[in-house]
Backbone bond lengths (Angstrom), bond angles and torsions (degrees), N, CA, C in turn:
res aa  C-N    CA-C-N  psi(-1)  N-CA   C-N-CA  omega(-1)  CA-C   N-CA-C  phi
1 X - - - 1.469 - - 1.518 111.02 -
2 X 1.054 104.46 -39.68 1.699 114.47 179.32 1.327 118.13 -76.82
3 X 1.654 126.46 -16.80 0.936 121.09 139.07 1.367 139.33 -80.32
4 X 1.030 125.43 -1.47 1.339 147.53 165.22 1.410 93.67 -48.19
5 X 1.546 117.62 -83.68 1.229 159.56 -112.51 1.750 86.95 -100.92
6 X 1.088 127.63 -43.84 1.523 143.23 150.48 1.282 114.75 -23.98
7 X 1.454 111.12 -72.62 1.230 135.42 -160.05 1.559 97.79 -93.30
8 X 1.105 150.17 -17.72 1.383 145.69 148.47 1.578 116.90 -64.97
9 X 1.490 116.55 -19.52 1.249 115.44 -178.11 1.883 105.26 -96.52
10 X 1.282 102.39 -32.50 1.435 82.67 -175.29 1.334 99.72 -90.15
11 X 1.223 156.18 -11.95 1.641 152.21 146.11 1.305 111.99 -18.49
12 X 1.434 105.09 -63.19 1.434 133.04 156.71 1.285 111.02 -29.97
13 X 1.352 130.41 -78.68 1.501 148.02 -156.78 1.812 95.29 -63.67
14 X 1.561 114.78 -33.78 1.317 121.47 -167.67 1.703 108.04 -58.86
15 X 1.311 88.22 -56.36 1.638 130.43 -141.41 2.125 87.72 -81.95
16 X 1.225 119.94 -38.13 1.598 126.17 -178.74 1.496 113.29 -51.82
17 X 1.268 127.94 -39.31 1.145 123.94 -148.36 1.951 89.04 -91.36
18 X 1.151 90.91 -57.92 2.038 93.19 -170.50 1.878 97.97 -52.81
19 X 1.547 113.48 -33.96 1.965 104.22 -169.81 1.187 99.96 -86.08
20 X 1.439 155.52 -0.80 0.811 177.62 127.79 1.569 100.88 -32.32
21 X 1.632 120.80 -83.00 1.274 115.52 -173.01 1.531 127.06 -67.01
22 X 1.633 91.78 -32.45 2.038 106.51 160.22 1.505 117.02 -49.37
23 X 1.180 109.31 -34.86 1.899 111.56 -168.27 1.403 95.30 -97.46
24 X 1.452 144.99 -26.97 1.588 142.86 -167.76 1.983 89.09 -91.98
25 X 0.921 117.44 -32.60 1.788 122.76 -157.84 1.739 101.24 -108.10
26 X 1.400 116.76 -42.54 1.837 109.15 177.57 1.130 107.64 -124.07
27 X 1.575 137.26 -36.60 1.622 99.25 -173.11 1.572 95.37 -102.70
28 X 1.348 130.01 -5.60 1.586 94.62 161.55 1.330 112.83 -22.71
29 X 2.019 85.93 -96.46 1.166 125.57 -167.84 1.738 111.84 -26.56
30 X 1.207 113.86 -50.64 1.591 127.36 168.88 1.443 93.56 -28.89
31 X 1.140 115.07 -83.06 1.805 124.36 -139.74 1.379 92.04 -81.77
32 X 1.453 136.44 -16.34 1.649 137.97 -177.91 1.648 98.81 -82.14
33 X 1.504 107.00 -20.78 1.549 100.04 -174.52 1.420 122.72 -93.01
34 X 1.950 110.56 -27.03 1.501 118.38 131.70 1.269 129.63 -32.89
35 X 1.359 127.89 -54.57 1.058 143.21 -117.36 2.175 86.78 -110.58
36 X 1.464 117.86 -39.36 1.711 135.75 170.99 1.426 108.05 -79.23
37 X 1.460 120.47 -17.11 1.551 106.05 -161.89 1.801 82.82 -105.55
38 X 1.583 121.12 35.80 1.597 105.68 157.03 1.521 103.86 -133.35
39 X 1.348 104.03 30.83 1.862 110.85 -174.52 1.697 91.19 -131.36
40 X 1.574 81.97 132.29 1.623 81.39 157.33 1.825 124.08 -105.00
41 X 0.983 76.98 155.34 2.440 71.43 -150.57 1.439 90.56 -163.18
42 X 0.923 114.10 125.41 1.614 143.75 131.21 1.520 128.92 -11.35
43 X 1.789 97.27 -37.31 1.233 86.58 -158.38 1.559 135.64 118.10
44 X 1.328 87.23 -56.00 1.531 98.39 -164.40 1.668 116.82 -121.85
45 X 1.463 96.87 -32.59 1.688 113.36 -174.33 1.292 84.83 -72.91
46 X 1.441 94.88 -176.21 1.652 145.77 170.12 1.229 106.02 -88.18
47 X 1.388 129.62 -36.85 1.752 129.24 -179.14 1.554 107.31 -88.76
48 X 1.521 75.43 127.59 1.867 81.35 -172.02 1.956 91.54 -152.05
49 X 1.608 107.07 103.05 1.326 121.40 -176.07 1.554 101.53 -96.47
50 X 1.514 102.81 128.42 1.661 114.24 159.79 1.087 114.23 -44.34
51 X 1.072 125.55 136.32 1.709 128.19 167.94 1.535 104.50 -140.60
52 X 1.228 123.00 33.27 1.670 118.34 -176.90 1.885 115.67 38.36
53 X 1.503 88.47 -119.50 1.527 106.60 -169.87 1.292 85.60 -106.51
54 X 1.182 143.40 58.80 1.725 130.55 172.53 1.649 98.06 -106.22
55 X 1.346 104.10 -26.26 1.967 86.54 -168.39 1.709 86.08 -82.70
56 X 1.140 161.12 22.82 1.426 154.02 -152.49 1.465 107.77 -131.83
57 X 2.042 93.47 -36.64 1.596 102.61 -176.78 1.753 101.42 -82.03
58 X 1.373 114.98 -23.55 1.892 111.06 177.23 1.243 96.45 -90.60
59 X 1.374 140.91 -0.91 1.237 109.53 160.38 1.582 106.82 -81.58
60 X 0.523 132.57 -62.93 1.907 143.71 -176.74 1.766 97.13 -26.66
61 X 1.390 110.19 -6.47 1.648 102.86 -159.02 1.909 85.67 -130.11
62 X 1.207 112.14 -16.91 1.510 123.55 -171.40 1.580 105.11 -74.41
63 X 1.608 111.26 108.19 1.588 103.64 -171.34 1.546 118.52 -87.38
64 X 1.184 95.60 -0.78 1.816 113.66 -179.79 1.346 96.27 -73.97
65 X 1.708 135.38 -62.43 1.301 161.69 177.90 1.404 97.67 -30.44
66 X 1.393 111.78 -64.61 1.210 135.87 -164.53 2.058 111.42 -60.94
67 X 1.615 77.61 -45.69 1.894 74.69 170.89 1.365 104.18 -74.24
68 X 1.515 124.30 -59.90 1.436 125.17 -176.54 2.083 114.42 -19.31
69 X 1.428 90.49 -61.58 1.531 102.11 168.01 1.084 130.41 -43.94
70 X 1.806 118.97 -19.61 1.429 114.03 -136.44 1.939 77.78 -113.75
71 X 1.481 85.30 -46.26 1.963 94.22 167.36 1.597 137.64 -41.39
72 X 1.702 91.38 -50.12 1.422 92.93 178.64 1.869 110.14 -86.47
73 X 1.368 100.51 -1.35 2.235 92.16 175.80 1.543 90.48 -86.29
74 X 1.926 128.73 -28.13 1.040 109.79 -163.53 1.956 107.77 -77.55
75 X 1.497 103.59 -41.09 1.486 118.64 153.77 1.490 110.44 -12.35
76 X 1.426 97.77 -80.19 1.836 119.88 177.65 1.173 126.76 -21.82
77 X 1.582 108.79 -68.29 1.299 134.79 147.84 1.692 147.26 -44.51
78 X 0.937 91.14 -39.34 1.728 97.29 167.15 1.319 98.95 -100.44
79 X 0.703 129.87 -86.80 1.697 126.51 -179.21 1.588 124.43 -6.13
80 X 1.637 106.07 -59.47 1.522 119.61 153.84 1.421 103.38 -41.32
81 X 1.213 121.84 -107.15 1.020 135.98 -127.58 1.541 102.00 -71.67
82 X 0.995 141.33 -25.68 1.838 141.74 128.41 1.269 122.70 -13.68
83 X 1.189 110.70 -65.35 1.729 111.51 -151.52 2.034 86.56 -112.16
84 X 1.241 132.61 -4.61 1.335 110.91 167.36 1.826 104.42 -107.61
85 X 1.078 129.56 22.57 1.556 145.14 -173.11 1.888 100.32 -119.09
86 X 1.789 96.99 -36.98 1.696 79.48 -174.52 1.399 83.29 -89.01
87 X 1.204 137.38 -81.73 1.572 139.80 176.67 1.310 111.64 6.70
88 X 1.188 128.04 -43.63 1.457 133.36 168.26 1.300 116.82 -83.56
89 X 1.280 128.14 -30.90 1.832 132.18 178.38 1.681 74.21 -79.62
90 X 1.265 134.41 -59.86 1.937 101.70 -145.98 1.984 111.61 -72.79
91 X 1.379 95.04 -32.39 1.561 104.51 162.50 1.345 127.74 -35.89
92 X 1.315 99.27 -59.07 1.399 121.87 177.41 1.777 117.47 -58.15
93 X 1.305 98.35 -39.77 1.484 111.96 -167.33 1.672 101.60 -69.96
94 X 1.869 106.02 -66.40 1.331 119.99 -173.55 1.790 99.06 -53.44
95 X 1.182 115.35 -22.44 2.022 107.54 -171.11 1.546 111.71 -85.18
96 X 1.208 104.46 -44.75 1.673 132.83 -155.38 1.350 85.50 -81.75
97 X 0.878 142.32 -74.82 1.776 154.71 -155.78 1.330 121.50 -78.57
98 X 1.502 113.64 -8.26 1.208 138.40 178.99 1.583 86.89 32.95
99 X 1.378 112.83 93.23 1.776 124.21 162.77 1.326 98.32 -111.00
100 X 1.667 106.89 136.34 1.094 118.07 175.19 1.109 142.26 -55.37
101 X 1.833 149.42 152.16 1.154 122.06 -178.09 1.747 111.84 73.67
102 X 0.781 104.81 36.37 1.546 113.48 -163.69 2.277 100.09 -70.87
103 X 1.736 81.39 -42.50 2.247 85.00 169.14 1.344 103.15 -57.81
104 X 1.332 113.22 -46.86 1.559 114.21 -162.25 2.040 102.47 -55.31
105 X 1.411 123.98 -38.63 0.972 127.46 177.66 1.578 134.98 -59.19
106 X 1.832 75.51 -42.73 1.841 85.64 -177.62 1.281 113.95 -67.79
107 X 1.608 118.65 -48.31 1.131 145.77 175.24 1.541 106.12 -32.66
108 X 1.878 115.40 -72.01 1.811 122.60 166.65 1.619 107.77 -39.60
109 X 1.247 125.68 -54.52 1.496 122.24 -174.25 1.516 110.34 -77.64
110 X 1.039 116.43 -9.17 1.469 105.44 -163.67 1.910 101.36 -105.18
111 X 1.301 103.83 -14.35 1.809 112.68 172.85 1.548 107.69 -37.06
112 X 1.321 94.88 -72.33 1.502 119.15 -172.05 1.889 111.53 -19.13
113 X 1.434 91.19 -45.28 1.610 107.50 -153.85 1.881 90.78 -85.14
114 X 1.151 111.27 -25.92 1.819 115.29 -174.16 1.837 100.22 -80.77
115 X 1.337 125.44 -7.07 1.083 108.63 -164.99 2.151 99.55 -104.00
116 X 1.196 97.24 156.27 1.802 97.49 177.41 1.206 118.37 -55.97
117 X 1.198 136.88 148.83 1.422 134.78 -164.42 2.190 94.40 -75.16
118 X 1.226 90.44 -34.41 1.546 94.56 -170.82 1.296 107.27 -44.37
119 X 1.950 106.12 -59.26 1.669 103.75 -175.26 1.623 111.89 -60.58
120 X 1.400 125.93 -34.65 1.508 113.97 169.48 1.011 107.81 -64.77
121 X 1.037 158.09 10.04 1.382 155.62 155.31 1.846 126.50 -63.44
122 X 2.025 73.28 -64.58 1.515 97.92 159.76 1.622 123.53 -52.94
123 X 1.833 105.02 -61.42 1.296 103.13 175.66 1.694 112.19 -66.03
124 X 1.263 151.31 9.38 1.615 144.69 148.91 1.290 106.48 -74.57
125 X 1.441 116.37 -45.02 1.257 114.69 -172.83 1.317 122.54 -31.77
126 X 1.727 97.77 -62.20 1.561 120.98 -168.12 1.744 104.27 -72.61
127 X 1.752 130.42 -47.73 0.482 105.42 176.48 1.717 131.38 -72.49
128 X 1.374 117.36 5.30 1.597 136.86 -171.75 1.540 108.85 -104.42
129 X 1.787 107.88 -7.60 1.647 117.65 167.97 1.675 113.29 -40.57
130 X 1.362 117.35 122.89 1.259 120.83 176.49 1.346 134.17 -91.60
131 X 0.933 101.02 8.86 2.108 133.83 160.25 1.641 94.73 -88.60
132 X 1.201 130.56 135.83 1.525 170.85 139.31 1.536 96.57 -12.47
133 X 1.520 123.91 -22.89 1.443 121.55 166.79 1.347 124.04 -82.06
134 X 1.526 116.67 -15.79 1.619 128.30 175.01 1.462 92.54 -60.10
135 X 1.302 101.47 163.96 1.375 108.09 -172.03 2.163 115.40 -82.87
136 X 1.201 83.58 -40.39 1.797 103.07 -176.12 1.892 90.23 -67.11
137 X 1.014 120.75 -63.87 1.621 127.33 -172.41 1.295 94.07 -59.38
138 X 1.191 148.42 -37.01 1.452 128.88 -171.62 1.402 107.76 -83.87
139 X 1.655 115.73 -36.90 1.638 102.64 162.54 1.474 128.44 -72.92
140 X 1.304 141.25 -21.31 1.351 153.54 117.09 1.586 118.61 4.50
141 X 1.936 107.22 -57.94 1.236 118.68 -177.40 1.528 118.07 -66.26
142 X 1.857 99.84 -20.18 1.974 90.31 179.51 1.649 107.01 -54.95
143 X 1.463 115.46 -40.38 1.457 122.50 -147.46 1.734 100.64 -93.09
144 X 1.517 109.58 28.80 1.479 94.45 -168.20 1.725 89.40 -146.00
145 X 1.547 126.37 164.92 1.282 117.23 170.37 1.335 107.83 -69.46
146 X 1.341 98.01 -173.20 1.731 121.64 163.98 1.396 107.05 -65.68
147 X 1.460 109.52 126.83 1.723 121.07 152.41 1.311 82.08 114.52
148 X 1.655 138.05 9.90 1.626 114.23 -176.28 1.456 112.02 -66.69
149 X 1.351 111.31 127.99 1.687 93.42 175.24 1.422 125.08 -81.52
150 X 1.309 129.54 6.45 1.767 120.64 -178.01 1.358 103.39 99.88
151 X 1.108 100.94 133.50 1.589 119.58 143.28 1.582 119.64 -47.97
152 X 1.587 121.02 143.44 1.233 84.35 -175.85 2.082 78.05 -119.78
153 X 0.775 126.92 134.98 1.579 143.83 -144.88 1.708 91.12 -116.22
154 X 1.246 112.96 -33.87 1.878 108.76 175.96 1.487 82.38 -99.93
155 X 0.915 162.33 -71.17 1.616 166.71 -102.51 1.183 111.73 -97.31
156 X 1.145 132.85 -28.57 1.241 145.79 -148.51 1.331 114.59 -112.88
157 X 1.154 145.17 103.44 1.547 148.85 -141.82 1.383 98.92 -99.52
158 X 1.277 140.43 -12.75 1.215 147.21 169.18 1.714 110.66 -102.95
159 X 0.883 121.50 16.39 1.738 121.55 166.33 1.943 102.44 -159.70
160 X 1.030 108.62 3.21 1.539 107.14 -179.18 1.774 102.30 -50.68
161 X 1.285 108.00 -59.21 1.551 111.92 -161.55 1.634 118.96 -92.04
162 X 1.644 107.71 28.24 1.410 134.66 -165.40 2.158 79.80 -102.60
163 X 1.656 89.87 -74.82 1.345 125.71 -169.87 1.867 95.96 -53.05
164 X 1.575 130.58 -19.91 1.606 114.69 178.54 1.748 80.27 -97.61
165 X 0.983 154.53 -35.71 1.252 152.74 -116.78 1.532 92.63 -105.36
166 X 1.393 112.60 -55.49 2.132 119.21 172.33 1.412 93.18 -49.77
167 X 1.659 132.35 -69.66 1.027 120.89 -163.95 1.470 123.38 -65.28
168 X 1.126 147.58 -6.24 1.649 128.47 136.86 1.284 120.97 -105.54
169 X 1.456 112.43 53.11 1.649 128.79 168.70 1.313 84.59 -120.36
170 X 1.477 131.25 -44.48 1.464 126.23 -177.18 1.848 101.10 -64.52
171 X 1.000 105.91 -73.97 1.346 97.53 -178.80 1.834 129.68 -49.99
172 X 1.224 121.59 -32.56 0.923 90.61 -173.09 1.888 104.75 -120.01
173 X 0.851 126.50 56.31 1.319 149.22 -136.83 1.968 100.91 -111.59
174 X 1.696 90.74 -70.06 1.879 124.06 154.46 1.280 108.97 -28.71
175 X 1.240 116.06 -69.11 1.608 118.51 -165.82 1.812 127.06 -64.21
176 X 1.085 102.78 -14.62 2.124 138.07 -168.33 1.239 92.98 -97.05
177 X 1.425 110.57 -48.49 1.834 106.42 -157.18 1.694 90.34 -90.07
178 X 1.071 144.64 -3.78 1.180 157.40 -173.39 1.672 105.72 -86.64
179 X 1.063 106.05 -52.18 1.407 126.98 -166.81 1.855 102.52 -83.80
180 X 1.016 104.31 -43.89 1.554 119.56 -175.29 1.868 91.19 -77.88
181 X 0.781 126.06 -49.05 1.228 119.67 -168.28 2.069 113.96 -53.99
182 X 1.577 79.92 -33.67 1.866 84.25 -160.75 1.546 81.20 -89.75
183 X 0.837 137.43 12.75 1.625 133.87 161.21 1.363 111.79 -88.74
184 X 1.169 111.25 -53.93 1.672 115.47 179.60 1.657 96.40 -61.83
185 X 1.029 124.95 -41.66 1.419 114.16 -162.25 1.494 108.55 -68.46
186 X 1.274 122.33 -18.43 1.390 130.10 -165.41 1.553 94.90 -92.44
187 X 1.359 151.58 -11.56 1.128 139.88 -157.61 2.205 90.98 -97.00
188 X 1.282 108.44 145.05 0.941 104.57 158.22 1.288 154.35 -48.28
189 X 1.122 148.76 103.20 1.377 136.53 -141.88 1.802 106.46 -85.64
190 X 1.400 104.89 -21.06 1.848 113.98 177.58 1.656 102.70 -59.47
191 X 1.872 115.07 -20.80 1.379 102.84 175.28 1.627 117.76 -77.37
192 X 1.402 111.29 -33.10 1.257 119.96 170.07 1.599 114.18 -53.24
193 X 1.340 111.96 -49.83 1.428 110.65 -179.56 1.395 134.49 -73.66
194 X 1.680 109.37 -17.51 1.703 112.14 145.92 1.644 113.09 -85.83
195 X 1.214 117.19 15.38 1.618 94.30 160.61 1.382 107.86 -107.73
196 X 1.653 116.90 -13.69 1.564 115.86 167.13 1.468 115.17 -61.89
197 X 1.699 121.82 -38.19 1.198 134.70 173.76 1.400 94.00 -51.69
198 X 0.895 138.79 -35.43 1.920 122.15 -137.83 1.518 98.36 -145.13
199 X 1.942 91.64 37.38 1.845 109.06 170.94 1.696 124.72 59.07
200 X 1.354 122.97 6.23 1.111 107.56 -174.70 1.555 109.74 -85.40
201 X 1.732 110.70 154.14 1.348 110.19 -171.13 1.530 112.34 -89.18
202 X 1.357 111.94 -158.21 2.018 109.92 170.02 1.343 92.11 -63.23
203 X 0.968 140.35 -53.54 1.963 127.48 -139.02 0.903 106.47 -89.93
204 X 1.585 106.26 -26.66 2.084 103.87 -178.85 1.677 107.58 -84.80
205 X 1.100 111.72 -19.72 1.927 120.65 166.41 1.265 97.92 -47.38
206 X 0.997 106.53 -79.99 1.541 134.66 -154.85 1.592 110.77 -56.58
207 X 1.062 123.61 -45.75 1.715 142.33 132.00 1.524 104.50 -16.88
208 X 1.378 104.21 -105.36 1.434 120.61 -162.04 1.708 106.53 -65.79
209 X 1.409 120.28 -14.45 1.529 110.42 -167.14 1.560 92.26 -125.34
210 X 1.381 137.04 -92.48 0.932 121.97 -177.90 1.357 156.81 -44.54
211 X 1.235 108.27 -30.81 1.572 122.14 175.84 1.703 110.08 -87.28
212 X 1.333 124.35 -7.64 1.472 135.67 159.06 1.660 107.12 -78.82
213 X 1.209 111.94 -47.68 1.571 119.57 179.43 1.312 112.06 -55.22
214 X 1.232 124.57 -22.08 1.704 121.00 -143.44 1.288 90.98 -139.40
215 X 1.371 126.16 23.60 1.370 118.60 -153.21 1.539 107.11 -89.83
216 X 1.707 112.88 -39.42 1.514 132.82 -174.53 1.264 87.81 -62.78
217 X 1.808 129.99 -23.23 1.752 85.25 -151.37 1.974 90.09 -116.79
218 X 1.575 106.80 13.39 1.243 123.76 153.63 1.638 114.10 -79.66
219 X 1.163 125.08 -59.30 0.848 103.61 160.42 1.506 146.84 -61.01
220 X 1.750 138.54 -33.95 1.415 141.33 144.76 1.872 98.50 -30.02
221 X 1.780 135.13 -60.06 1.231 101.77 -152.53 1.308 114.34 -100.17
222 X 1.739 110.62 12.45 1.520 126.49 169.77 1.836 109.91 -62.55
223 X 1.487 106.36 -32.06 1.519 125.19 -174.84 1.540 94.61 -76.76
224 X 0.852 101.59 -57.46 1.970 118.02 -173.42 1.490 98.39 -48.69
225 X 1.142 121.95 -62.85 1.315 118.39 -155.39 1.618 124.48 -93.69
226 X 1.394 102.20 -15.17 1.961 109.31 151.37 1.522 118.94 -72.10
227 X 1.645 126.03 -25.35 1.374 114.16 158.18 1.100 109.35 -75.52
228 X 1.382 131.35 -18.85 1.455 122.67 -156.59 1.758 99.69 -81.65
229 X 1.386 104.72 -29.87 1.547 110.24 -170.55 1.392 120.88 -89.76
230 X 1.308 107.00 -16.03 1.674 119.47 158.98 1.538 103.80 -67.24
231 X 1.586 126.26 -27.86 1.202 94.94 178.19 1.350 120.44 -110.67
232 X 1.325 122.93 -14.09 0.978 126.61 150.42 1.842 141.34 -48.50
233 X 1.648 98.47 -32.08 1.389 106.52 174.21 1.643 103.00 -76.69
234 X 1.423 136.81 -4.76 1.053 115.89 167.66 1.431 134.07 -92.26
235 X 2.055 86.57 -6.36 1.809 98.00 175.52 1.292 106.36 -72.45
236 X 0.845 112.79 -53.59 2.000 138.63 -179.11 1.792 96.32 -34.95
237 X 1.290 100.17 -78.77 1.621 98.62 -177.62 1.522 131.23 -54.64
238 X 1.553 93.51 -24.34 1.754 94.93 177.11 1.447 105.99 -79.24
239 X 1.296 122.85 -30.02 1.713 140.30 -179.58 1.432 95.72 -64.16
240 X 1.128 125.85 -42.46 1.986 120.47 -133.88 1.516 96.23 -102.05
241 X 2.211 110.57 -57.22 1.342 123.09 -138.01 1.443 96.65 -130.11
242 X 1.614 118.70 -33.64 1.573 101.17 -154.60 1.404 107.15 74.10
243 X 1.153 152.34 7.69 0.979 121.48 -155.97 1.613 134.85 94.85
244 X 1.297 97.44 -32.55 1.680 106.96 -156.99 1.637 91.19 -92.73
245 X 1.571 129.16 167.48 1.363 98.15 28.74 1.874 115.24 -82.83
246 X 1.263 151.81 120.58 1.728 132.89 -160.88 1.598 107.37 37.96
247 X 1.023 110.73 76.23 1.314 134.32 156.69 1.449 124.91 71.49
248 X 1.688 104.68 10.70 1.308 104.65 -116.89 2.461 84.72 -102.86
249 X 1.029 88.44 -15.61 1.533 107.81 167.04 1.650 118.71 -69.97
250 X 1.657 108.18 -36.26 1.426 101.83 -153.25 1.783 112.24 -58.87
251 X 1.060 114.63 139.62 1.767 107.50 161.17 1.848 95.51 -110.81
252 X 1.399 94.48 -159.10 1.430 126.09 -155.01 1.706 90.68 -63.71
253 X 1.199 132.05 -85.25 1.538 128.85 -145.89 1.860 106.57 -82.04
254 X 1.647 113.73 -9.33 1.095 121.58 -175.76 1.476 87.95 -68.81
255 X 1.493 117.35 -46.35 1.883 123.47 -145.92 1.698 88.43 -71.33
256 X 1.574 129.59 -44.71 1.091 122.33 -165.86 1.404 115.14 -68.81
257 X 1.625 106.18 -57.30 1.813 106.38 164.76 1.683 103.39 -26.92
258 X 1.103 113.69 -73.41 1.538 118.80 -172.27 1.656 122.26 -56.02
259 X 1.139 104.77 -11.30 1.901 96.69 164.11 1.206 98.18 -114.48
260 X 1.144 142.80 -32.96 1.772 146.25 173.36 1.459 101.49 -38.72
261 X 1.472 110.07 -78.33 1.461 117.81 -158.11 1.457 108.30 -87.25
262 X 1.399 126.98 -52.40 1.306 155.04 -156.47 1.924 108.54 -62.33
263 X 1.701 83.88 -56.82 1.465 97.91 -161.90 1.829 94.08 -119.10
264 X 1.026 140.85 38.24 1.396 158.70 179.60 1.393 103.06 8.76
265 X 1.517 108.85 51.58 1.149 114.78 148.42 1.630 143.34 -117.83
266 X 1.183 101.62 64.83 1.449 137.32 -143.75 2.328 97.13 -69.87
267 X 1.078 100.60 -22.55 1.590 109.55 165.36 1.551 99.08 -74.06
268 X 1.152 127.55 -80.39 1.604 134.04 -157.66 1.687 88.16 -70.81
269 X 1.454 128.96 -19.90 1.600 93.69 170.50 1.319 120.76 -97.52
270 X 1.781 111.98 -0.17 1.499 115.00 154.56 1.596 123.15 -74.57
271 X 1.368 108.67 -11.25 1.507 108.59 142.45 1.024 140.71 -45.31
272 X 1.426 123.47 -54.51 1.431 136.18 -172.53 1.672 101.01 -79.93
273 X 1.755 95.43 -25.00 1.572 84.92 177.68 1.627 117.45 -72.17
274 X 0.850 113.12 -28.15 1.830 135.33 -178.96 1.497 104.25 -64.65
275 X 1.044 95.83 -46.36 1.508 101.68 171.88 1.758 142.03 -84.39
276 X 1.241 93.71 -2.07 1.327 130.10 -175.52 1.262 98.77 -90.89
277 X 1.790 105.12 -56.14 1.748 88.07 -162.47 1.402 102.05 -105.41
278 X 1.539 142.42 29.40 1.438 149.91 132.18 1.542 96.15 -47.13
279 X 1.331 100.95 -83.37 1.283 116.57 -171.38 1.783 135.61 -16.36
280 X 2.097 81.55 -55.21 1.583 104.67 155.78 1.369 118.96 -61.26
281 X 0.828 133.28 -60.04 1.710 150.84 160.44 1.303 89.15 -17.56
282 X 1.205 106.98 -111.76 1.797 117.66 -176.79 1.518 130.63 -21.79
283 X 1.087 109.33 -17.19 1.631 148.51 -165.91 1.756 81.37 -79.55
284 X 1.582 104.88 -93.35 1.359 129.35 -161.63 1.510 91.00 -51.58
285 X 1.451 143.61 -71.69 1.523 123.46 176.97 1.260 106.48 -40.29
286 X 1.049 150.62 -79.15 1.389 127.83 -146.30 1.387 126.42 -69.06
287 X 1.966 102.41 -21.28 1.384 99.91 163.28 1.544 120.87 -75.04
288 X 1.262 119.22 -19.54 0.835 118.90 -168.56 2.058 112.24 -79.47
289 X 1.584 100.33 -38.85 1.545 100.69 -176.26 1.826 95.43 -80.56
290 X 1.014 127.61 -28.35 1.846 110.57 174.84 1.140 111.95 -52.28
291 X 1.806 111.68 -48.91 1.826 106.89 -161.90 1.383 108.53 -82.13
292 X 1.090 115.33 9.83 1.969 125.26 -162.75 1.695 95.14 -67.85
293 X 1.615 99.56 122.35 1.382 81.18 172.39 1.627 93.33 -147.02
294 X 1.231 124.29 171.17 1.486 132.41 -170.54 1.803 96.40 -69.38
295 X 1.359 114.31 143.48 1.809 113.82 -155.78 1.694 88.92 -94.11
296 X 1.155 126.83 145.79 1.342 137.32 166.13 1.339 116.19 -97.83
297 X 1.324 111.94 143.99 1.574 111.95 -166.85 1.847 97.13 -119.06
298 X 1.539 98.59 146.16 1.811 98.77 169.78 1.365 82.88 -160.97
């Protein structure tokens, strides 16, 4: 009994310090951020008036909000399905094909992901410069006469969120195919070699054997990497655009920074925060019950 009672206490003693820092570090803050997005407040004062669900009902009517939203599902979407499609073709390629130098590879793709989102920011910037000195516009300029002025790739309200969307497909692209790789490597290769017996080609492998094999740990960083890009697309844009060109950049946590701090409306931008992380929430269930699939063992 006394060991029981032992061994329930130090479980306990284990288990205190991390629920402890989870409840002081996420669900405070969580339920404090519910709890601000029904006050209207400044921020900064002492006056802080109830307003229920009223900052929730002007967002629904808020057309800035409304694009912000419309940005970060398009964000969501291209971004995903880009950089976890090549991540899986380069995995596949460097494993399957046994190409040499395979460290030397991971290592080049995997930079990207070690560097601060700020300096990729910086480094798009310059190469997204709309003067003939950016790097993309100066290769652009062979194929064009004299006096072309550039694309302007941040400027342009109809390719702005094309041009944030490459830049964290570039970056985080390395880190997936990294992860995907040491998955493929773990699958047996004797399965590959009775489906060569029994005629199957690369694509039907890779089909029927690999992308079933690797599927759990496709699905865990499919979850991972749509929160990861909600928060990342707001470093990128505050680094790259501001927002601009007229609004036309903003997503979800950029719009809240920007009425929170900006526009000292720190109630209506605990709205967007409330709504942000439902959103996320709801996000991660549904990705999570589509990709659900019975787990395969080897």
């Amino acid at each position: 009994m006394n060991k029981a009672k032992e061994k329930r206490r130090f479980i306990i003693l284990c288990l205190a310090p991390a629920i402890i820092l989870f409840t002081v570090f996420m669900v405070y803050p969580t339920i404090n951020v519910f709890l601000m997005s029904t006050l209207k407040w400044g921020g900064f004062s002492d006056v802080k008036d109830f307003v229920g669900i009223q900052n929730f009902l002007i967002l629904f009517e808020d057309m800035n909000f409304i694009r912000a939203f419309q940005n970060t599902i398009f964000v969501i979407v291209i971004v995903t399905i880009f950089t976890l499609a090549l991540a899986i073709l380069f995995a596949a390629i460097l494993v399957r094909e046994k190409i040499k130098g395979q460290n030397f590879f991971r290592v080049i793709f995997y930079i990207p992901n070690i560097l601060s989102i700020v300096v990729i920011g910086a480094i798009f910037s310059a190469i997204y410069d709309p003067s003939t000195n950016g790097l993309l516009n100066s290769f652009l300029s062979l194929f064009h006469e004299e006096g072309w002025i550039g694309v302007q790739f941040l400027g342009d309200q109809s390719i702005v969120m094309y041009s944030i969307a490459f830049a964290l497909i570039w970056q985080a692209i390395g880190y997936y195919m990294v992860m995907y790789m040491a998955s493929m490597s773990s699958i047996p290769a004797h399965y590959y070699e009775a489906a060569e017996l029994d005629g199957c080609g690369k694509v039907k492998q890779f089909f029927t054997i690999t992308l079933p094999l690797i599927w759990t740990n496709i699905r865990t960083t499919l979850t991972f990497f749509v929160i990861s890009t909600i928060n990342l697309s707001f470093l990128l844009v505050q680094v790259m655009t501001t927002g601009g060109p007229d609004g036309a950049s903003r997503v979800l946590l950029f719009y809240l920074y920007d009425q929170a701090y900006n526009n000292a409306s720190y109630g209506y931008g605990m709205a967007i925060g409330a709504i942000t992380f439902l959103f996320s929430f709801l996000l991660s269930a549904v990705i999570n019950k589509i990709t659900e699939r019975d787990d395969l063992e080897f």
